[in-house]
C-alpha positions in Angstrom: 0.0 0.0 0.0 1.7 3.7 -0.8 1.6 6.2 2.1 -1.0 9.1 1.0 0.0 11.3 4.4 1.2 14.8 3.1 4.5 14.1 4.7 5.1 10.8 2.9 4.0 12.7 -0.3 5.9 15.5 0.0 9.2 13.3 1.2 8.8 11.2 -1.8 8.2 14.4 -4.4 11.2 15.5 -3.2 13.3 12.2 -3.2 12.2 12.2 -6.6 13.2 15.5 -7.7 17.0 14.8 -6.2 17.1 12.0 -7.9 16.1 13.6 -11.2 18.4 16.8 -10.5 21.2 15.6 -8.9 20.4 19.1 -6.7 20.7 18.2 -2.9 19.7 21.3 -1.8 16.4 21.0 -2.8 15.4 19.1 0.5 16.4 21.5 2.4 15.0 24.4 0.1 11.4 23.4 -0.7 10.4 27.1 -2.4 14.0 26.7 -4.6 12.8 27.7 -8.2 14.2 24.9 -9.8 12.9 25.5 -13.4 14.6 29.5 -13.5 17.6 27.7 -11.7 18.0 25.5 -14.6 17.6 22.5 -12.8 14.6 20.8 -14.2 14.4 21.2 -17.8 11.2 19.8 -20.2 12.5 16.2 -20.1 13.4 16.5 -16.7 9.0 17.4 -16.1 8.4 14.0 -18.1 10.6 12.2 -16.0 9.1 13.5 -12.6 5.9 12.7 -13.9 6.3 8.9 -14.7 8.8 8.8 -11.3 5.6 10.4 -9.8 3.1 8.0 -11.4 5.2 5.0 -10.5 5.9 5.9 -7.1 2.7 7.7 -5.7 0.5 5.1 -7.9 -1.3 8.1 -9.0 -2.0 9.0 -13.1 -0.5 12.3 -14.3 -0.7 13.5 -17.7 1.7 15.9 -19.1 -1.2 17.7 -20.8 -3.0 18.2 -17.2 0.1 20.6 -16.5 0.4 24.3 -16.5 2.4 25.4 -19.8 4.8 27.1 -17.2 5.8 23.5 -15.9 6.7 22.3 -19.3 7.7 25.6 -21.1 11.2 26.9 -21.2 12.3 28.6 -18.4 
């Protein structure tokens, strides 16, 4: 069964984006613009989203996000 508490979500969102980034400081920096930073680029967004998917057991599609998610930064 995945863990659904906003903690567990939130530690496992953020797991995910260290793994995807490589960027550390992003636990400890939850409000880090990681987009203008550079960080997370357009494949990096697909990526999260099937690491989400997979991990949260939840369906995401890329066409449900905001164009500033996916756009350039």
């Amino acid at each position: 069964m995945i863990e659904t508490s906003p903690q567990s979500i939130h530690s496992t969102v953020t797991e995910v984006l260290v793994s995807i980034t490589g960027a550390e400081e992003i636990a400890s920096a939850p409000d880090l613009e990681i987009r203008k930073l550079g960080l997370l680029d357009s494949l990096g967004v697909v990526n999260l989203i099937v690491a989400l998917c997979e991990r949260l057991g939840v369906d995401i599609s890329p066409a449900e996000l905001e164009e500033t998610y996916v756009a350039p930064p």
